[in-house]
C-alpha positions in Angstrom: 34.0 -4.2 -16.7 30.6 -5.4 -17.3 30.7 -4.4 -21.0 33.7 -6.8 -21.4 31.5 -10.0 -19.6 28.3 -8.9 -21.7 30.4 -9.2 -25.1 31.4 -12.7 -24.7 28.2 -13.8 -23.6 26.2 -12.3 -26.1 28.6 -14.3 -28.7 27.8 -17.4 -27.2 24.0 -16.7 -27.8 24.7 -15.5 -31.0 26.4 -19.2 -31.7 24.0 -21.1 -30.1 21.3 -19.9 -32.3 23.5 -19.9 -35.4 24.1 -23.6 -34.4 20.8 -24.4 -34.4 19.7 -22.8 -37.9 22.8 -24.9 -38.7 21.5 -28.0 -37.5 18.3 -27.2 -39.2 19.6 -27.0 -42.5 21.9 -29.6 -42.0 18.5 -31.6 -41.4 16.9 -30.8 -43.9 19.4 -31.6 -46.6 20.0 -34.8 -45.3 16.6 -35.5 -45.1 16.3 -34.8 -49.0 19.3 -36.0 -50.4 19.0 -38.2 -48.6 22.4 -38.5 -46.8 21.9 -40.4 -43.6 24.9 -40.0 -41.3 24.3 -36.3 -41.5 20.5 -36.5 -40.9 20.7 -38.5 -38.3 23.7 -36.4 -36.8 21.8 -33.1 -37.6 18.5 -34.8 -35.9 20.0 -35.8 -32.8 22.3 -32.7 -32.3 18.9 -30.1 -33.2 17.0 -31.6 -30.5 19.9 -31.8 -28.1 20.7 -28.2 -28.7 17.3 -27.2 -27.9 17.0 -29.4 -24.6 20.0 -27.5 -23.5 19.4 -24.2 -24.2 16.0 -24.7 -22.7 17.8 -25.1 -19.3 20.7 -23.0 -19.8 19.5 -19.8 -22.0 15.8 -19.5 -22.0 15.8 -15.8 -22.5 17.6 -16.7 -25.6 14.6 -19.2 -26.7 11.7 -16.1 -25.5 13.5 -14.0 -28.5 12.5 -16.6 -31.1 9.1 -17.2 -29.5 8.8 -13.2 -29.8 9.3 -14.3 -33.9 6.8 -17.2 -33.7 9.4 -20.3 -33.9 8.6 -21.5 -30.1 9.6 -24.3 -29.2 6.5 -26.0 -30.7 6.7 -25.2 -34.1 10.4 -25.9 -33.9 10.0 -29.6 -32.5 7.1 -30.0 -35.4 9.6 -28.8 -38.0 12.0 -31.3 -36.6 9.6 -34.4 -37.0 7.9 -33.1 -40.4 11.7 -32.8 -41.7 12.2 -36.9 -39.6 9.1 -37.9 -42.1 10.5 -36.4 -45.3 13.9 -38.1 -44.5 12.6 -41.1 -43.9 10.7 -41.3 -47.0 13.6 -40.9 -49.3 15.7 -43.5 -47.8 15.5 -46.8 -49.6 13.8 -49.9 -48.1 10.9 -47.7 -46.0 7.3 -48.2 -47.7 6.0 -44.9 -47.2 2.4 -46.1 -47.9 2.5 -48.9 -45.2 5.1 -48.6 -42.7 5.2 -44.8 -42.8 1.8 -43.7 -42.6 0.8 -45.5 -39.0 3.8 -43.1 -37.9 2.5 -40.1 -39.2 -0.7 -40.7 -37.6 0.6 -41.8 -34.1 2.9 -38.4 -34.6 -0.1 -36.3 -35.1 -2.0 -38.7 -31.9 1.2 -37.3 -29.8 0.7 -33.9 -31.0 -3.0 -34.1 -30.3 -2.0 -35.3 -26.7 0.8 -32.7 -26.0 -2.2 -29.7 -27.2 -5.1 -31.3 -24.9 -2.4 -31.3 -21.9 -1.7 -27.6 -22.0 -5.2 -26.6 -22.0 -5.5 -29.0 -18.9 -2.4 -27.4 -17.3 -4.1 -24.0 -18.3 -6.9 -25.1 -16.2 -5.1 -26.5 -13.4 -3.2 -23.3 -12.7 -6.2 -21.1 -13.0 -7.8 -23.5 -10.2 -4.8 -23.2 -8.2 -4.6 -19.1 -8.4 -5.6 -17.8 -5.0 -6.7 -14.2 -4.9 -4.1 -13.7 -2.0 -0.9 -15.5 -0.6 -0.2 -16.0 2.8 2.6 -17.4 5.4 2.8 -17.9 9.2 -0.7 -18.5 8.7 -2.8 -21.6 9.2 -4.7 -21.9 5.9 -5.5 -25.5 6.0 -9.4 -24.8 5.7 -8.8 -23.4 2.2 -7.8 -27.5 1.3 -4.4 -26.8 0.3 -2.4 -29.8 -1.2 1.0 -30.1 -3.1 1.4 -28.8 -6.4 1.4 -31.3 -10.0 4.5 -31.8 -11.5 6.1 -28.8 -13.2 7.3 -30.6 -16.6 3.3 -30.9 -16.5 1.6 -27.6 -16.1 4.5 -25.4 -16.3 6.7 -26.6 -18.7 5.1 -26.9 -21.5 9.1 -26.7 -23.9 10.3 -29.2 -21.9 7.8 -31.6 -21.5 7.2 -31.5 -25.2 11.1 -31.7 -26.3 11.5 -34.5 -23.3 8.5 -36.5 -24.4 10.0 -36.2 -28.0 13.3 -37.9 -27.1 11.7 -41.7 -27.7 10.3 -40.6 -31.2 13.7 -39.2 -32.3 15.5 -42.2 -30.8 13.1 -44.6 -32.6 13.2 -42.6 -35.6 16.9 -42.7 -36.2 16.8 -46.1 -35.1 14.6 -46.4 -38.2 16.6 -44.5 -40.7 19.8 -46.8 -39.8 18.0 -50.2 -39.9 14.5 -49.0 -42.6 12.1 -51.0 -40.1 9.8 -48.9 -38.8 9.0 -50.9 -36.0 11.6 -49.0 -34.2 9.9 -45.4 -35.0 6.9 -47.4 -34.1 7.9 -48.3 -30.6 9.6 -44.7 -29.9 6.0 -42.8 -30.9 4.2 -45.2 -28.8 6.6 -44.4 -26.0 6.3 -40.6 -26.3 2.5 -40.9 -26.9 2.1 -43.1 -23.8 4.5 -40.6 -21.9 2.2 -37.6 -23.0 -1.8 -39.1 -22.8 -0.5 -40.3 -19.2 0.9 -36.8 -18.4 -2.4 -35.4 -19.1 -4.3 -37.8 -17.5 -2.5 -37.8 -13.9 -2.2 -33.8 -14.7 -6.7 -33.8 -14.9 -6.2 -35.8 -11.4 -5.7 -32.2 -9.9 -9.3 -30.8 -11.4 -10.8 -33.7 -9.0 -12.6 -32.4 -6.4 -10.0 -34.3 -3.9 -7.1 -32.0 -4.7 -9.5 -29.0 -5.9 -8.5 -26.0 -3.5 -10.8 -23.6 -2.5 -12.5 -21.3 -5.0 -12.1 -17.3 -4.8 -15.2 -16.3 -3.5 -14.6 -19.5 -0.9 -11.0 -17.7 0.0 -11.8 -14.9 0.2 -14.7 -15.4 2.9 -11.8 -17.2 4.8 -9.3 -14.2 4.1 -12.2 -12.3 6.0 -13.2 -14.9 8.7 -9.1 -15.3 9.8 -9.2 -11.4 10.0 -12.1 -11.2 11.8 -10.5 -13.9 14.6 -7.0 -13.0 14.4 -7.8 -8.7 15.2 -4.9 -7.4 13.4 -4.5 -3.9 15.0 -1.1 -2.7 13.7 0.6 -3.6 10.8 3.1 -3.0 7.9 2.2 -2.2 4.3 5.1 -2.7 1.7 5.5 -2.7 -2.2 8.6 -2.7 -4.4 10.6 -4.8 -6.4 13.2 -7.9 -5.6 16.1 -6.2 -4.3 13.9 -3.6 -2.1 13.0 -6.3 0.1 15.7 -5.2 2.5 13.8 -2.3 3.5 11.2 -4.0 4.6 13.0 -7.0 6.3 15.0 -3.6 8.6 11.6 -3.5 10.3 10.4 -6.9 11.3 12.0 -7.5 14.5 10.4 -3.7 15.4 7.2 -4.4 14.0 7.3 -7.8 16.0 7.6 -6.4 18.9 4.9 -3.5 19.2 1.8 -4.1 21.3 -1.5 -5.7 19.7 -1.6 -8.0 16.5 1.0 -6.8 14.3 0.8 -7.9 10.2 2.6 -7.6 7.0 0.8 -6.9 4.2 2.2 -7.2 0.6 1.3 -6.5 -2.9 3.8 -8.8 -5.0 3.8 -13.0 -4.7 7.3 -12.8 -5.4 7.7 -10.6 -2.2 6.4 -13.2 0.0 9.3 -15.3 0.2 11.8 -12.2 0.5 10.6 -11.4 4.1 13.3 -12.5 6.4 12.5 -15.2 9.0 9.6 -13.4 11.0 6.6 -14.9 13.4 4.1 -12.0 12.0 1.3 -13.0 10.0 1.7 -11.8 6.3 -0.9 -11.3 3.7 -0.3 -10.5 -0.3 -3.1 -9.1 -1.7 -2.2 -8.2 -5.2 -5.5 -6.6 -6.7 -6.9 -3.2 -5.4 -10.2 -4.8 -5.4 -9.3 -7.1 -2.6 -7.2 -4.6 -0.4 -10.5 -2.9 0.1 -11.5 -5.7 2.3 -8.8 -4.4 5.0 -11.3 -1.6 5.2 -14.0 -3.9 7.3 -10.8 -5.2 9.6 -9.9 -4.8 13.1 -6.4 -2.9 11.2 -6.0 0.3 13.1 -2.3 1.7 12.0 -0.1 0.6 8.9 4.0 1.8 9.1 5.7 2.3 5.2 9.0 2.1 5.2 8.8 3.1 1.2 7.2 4.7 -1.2 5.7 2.8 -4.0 3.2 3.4 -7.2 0.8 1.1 -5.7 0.9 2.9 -1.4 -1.3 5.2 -2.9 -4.0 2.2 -3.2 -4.2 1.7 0.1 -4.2 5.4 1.4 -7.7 5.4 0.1 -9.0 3.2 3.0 -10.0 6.2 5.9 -10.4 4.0 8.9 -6.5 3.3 8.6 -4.0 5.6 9.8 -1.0 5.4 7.7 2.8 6.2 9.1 5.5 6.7 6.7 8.3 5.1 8.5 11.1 5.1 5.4 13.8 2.8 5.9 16.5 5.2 6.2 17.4 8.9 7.1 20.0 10.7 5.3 20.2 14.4 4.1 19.1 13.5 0.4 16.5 14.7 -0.9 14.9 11.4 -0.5 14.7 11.6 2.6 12.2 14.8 2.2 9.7 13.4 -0.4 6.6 15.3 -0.9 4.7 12.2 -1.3 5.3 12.0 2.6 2.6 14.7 3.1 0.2 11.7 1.9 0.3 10.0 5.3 -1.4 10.6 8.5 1.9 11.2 10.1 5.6 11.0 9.4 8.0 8.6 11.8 11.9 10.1 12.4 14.4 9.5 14.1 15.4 13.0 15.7 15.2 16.5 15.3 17.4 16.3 12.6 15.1 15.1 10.4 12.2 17.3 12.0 14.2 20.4 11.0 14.8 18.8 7.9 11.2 18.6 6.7 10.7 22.1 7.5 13.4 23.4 5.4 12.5 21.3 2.6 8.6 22.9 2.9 7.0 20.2 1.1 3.7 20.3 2.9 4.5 17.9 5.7 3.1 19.8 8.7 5.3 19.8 12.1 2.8 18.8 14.1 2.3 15.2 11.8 6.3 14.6 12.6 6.9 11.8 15.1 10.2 11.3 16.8 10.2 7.9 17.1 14.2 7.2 17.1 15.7 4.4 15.8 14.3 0.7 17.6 16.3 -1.6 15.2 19.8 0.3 16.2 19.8 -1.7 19.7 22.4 -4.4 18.2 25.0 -1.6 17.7 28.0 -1.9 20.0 29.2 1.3 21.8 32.5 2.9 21.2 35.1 1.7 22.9 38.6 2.8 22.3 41.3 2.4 19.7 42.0 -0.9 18.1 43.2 -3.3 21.0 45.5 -5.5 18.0 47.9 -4.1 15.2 45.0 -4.3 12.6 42.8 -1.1 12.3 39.5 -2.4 10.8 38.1 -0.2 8.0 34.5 -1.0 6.8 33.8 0.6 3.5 30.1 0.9 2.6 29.0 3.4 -0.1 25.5 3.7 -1.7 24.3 3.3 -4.7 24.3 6.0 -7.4 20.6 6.5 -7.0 17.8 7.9 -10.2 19.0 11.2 -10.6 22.3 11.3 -11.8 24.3 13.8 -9.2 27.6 12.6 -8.8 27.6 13.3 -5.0 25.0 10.3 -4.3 27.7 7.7 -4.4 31.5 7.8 -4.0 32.2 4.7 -6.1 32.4 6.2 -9.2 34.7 9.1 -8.4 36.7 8.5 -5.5 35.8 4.2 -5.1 39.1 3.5 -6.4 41.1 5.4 -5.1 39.9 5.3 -1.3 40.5 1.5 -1.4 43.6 1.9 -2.8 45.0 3.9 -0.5 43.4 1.6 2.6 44.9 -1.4 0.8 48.2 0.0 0.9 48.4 0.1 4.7 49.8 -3.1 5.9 47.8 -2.8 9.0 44.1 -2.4 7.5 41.7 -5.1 6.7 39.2 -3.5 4.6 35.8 -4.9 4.8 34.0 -3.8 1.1 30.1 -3.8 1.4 28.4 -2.4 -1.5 24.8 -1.2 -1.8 22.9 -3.8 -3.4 21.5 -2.3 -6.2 25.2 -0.3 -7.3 25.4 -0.5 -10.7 21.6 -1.3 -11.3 21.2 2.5 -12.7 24.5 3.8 -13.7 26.9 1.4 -15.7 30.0 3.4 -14.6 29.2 2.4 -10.8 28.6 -1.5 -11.7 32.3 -1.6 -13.5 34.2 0.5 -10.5 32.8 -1.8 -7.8 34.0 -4.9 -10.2 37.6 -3.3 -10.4 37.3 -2.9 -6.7 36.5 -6.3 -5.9 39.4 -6.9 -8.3 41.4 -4.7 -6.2 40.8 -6.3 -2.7 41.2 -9.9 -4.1 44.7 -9.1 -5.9 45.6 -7.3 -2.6 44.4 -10.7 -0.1 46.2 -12.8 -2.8 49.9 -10.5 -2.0 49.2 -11.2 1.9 49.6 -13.9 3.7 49.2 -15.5 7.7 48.2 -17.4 10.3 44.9 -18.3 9.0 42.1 -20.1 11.7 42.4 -24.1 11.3 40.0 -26.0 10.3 37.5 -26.5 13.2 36.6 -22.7 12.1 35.2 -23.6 8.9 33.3 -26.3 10.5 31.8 -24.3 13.1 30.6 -22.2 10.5 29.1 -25.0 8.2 27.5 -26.1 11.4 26.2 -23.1 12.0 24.6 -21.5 8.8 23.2 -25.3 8.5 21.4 -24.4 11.9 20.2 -21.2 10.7 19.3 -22.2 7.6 17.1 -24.9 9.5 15.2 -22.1 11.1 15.1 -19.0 8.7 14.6 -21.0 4.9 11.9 -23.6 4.1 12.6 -26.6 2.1 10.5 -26.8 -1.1 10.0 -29.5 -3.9 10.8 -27.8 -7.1 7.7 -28.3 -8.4 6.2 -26.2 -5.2 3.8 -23.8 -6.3 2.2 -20.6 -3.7 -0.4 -23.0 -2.8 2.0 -25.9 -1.4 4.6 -23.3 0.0 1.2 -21.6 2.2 0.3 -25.0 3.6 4.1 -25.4 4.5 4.8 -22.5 5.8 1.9 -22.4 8.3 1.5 -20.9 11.7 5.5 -20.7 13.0 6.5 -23.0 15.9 6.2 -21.1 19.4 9.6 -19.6 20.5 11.1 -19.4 16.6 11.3 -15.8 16.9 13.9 -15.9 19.6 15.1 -19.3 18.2 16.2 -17.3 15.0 18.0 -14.6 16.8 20.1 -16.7 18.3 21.3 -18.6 15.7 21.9 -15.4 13.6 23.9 -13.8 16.4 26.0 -17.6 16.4 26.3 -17.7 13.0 28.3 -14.3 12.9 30.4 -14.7 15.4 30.8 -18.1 13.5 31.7 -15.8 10.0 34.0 -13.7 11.9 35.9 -16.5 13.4 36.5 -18.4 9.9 39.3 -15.9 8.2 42.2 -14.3 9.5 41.8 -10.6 10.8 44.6 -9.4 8.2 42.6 -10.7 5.2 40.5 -8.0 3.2 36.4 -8.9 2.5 34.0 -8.3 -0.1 30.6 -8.9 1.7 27.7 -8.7 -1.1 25.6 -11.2 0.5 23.0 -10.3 3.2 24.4 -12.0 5.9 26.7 -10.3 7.2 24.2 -7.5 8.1 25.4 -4.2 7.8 25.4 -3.6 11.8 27.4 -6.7 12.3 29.8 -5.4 10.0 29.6 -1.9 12.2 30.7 -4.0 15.5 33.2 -5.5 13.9 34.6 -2.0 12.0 36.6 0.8 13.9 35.4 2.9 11.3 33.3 3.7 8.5 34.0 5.5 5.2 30.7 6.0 3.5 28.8 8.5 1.2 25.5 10.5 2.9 23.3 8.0 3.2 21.4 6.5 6.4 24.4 4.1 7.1 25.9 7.3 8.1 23.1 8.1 10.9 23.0 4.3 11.9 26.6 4.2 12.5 26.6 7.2 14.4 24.7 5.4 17.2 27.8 3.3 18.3 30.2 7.2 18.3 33.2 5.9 16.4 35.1 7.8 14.0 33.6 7.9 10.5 34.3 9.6 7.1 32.3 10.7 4.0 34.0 11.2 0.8 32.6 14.0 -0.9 32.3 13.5 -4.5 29.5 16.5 -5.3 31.5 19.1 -6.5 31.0 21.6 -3.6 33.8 22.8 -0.8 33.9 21.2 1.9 32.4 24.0 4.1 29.3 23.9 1.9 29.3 20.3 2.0 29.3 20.4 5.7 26.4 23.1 5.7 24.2 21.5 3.2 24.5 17.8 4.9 24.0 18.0 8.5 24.9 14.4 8.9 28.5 14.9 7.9 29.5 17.5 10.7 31.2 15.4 12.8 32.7 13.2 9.8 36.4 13.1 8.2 35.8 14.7 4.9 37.5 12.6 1.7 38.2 14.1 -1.8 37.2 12.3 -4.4 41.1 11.8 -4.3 41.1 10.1 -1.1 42.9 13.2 0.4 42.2 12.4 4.6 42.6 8.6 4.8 46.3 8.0 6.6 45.0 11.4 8.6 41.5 9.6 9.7 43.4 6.7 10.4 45.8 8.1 12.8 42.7 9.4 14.5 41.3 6.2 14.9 44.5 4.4 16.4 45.7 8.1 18.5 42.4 9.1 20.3 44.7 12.0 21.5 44.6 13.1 17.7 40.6 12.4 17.3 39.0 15.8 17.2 35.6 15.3 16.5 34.8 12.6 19.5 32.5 15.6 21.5 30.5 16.4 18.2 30.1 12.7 17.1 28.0 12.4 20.7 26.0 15.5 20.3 25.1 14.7 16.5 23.9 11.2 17.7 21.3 12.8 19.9 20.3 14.7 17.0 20.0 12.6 14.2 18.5 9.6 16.5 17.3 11.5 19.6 17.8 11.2 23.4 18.5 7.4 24.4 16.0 7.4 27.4 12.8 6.7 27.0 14.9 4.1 24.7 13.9 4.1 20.9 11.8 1.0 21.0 9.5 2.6 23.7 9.2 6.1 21.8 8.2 3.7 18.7 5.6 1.5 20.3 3.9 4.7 22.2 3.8 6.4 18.7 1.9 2.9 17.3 -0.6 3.0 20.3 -1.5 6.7 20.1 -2.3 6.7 16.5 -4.3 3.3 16.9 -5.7 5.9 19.6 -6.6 8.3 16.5 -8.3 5.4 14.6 -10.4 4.6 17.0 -11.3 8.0 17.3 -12.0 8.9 13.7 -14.1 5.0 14.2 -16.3 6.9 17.0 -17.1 9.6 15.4 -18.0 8.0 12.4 -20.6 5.6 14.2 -21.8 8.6 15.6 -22.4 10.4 12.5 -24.5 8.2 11.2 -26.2 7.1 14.2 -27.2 10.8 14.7 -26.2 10.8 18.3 -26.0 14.8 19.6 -23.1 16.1 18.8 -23.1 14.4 15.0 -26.6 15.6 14.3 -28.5 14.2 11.3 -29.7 16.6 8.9 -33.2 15.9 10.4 -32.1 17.4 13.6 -30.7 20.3 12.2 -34.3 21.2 10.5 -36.2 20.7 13.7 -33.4 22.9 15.5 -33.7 25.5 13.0 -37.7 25.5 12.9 -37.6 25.6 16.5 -35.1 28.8 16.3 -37.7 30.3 13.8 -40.4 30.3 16.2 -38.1 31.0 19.4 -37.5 34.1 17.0 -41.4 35.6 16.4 -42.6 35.0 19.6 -39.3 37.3 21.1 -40.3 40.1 18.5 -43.9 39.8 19.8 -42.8 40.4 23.1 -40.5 43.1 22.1 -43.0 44.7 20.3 -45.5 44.9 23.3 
């Protein structure tokens, strides 16, 4: 359980800083007494203790910054406590020999302060208003990034430059000639004034990067050339990126100049390998610039504080796209009413939006399908071998707190147990990412699960693939990792990893898909199909894991829907409370499912199904739901899609026309001018009728 990892862990913080007070006081008493083998112990083991825990725990180090003993006023305490030791140990003439040490101290301090400010100034010069990648941005003189102990280290370049003063102080204290301390100060002093001095190297105009006003009249030249006409707008934190990287292949492939545009730097290098051009632009400010663009159409596939941002710019038309249908309310948000028009699959979801009534008009309801489903495998019989595979994938537990969102809580458990006692299952485990990130009860049941499935592969045993398996695997994620990851220096900043990760080499695209369809069969090939597997890394992708599963026991989520495209058996486990009959009516997306209890009640019946087709029921429904969640497979999904980009890039350019015309006052948008002289002209039209009438 979580709780019983966090307890330990917090005891080992709790130590580490109770050793350092220790080491402190320790310090200081031999400094006083003076009792040299313990100040020079307690001197050495302080300062080692620090460099440690600057690596290993510096969360732990942020809480005593929090109570203003950072790092710097902890190495100062260190030396001032050096200097008092040093003066009561016999044989050291303070007045001659110590204060040319104090001094160069204070010199190295002096040095260590004027370096920050530089590296202050250094990363402000290297702060672009906007990040980019698969984008030539050699114009905005890019150049590698200064050392990181330099300008972004400051604990560690301080505690590591303080190593040769300690060294040559101690070396002092054991022999009383200061010419040791001497040497060590003039060490770290030399180490720091050089530091600085290479670190002002980057303020020189020679590796001075373009200014903001510079970049940002490049950020609208490379607009104006490139013509982005559709593109993809996405916010969110770290683990969301996934519902963004569902849609690049899709977005990829649409007609015109597709783009990504982001609001978080981090976000940048959690898109997946993709050719599309992608642009952060994390102030609001900026985003307006979009407005003056060639950008016709932006898809969301989520729902973030910052979308509505750019919802203010008119001459876009916005698509909310989501990145997932299910029969949660999710699925339905009101906030979906903001956009232009609403991308779903299939009439299912259509129906969907008018039964929620939450503003969303039918008419602004796309049927679009599903493009990204195309790598689904079909249907196509029982299992052919003795082992019946059985992928597992429930959601996460979701902001709410209904018990029905996720199955892992109530019924996790006990579903895997009862798979796991069928000799002739291999049970592949694929938790959401984010379980457990709301709920602690759902983070410690997927932990006793993955305790469960690794007990249960340690009972069994086989014919397991030889070694050339392995190998061709190592071969093979080396190959893709070639292609899909860039290689940075540590010290890499954004600047260093734009000008790397420049325009893409031609034919990467289909280079990358490939590799990634290599690479799984690669995975699939390395373990023995009776051994159980945990999959909580991305590769795998879930649809890999769907061609390799004869069915799928989930919770009502969109894996549900996607799985559906390939027709094979599936089950929900049904953990809300209701009957199943309600269940059944208030989820669409479960009619043709094998309902669990939160008991597990329906596995060894839903497996028989799977192996006895004879005995599988719900094959005829499973077909006609498919058609309704995803809609009709001809004109295929990625046609629908593209069609629905290019006739709202239709509407923009509309909306553009009629714009111009407005305020060109061509007839049909009159100016206000016209519509005096019309109505003076109406005026007079008027008298000389009632003249005539009245002769």
């Amino acid at each position: 359980m979580p709780s019983a990892g966090i307890a330990p862990r917090r005891a080992v913080q709790l130590a580490a800083l109770f050793a350092m007070m220790v080491a402190f006081t320790a310090q200081l008493v031999g400094a006083l007494l003076p009792v040299i083998p313990l100040f020079i112990a307690a001197s050495v083991v302080n300062l080692g203790l620090d460099l440690v825990l600057q690596h290993k725990q510096p969360g732990l180090l942020a809480v005593l910054g929090r109570i203003r003993f950072d790092v710097t006023v902890r190495q100062l305490l260190r030396d001032m406590l050096i200097l008092v030791g040093l003066l009561h140990i016999d044989g050291i003439n303070p007045l001659e020999e110590q204060a040319p040490l104090t001094i160069t101290l204070l010199l190295f301090y002096g040095t260590h302060f004027v370096c920050q400010a530089v590296a202050v100034l250094v990363r402000r010069t290297r702060s672009m208003p906007f990040v980019t990648r698969n984008i030539d941005a050699s114009a905005l003189r890019l150049c590698d990034a200064p050392p990181r102990i330099l300008s972004r280290q400051t604990g560690r370049r301080l505690l590591r430059f303080s190593v040769p003063t300690t060294t040559g102080m101690m070396l002092t204290s054991i022999t009383t000639d200061a010419y040791w301390g001497g040497i060590g100060l003039a060490v770290s002093l030399a180490l720091s004034a050089g530091g600085t001095l290479y670190l002002g190297t980057w303020l020189l105009p020679k590796k001075r990067v373009a200014n903001e006003k510079q970049a940002l009249a490049w950020l609208d030249n490379w607009l104006a050339e490139y013509q982005p006409t559709v593109g993809m707008y996405f916010s969110g934190g770290s683990s969301s990126a996934y519902q963004a990287n569902m849609w690049l292949s899709t977005l990829a492939s649409l007609d015109g100049n597709p783009i990504i545009v982001l609001r978080e730097r981090f976000m940048v290098q959690k898109i997946e390998a993709t050719d599309v051009p992608i642009v952060c632009i994390p102030k609001v400010a900026n985003l307006m610039r979009l407005e003056h663009s060639t950008l016709k159409v932006l898809l969301h596939p989520a729902n973030s504080g910052k979308t509505s941002q750019i919802l203010r710019i008119p001459s876009i038309k916005h698509a909310f796209t989501n990145h997932g249908e299910s029969d949660k309310l999710s699925s339905c948000n009101p906030y979906a009413k903001a956009y232009d028009e609403v991308w779903v699959a299939g009439p299912a979801a259509r129906d969907r939006y008018q039964l929620a009534d939450i503003g969303v008009e039918d008419k602004d309801v796309i049927e679009v399908g599903r493009p990204q489903l195309a790598p689904i495998e079909p249907y196509a019989g029982a299992p052919a071998g003795r082992m019946t595979t059985v992928l597992y994938a429930p959601t996460w537990e979701g902001w709410d707190g209904n018990p029905g969102n996720t199955s892992v809580i109530l019924a996790g458990e006990n579903i895997v147990r009862e798979l796991l006692a069928d000799e002739n299952v291999q049970l592949l485990y694929k938790p959401h990412p984010m379980t457990g990130s709301v709920d602690p009860r759902a983070g410690a049941a997927n932990t006793r699960i993955q305790a469960m499935i690794t007990e249960a592969n340690a009972r069994r045993s086989g014919e397991r693939p030889g070694p050339e398996a392995a190998a061709e695997l190592a071969r093979r994620t080396e190959a893709l990792n070639a292609l899909t990851t860039s290689a940075f220096r540590k010290s890499a900043d954004e600047l260093e990893r734009m000008r790397l990760q420049g325009t893409p080499e031609e034919g990467r695209a289909a280079a990358v898909a490939a590799a990634v369809t290599a690479w799984e069969e690669a995975y699939w090939n390395s373990f023995p199909r009776w051994e159980h597997r945990i999959i909580t890394t991305a590769r795998p992708g879930i649809f890999s894991c769907f061609n390799q599963a004869d069915v799928l026991i989930s919770d009502v989520s969109s894996v549900v829907s996607d799985y559906l495209s390939s027709e094979k058996p599936y089950a929900v486990a049904n953990t809300s409370g209701m009957s199943e009959d309600d269940f059944r009516a208030n989820f669409p997306t479960v009619r043709a499912a094998t309902i669990l209890t939160p008991e597990a009640d329906g596995v060894a019946a839903l497996l028989d199904a799977v192996r006895d087709p004879a005995q599988d029921t719900l094959a005829a429904e499973r077909a006609e739901l498919k058609e309704h969640l995803l809609g009709p497979s001809d004109p295929p999904s990625s046609v629908r899609f593209n069609q629905a980009a290019l006739d709202l890039c239709a509407k923009a350019d509309e909306r553009r026309i009629r714009m111009e015309n407005r305020l060109s006052g061509i007839p049909g948008q009159r100016s206000q001018e016209d519509v005096d002289a019309s109505e003076t002209a109406g005026h007079e039209a008027s008298g000389a009728s009632d003249t005539t009438a009245a002769v």
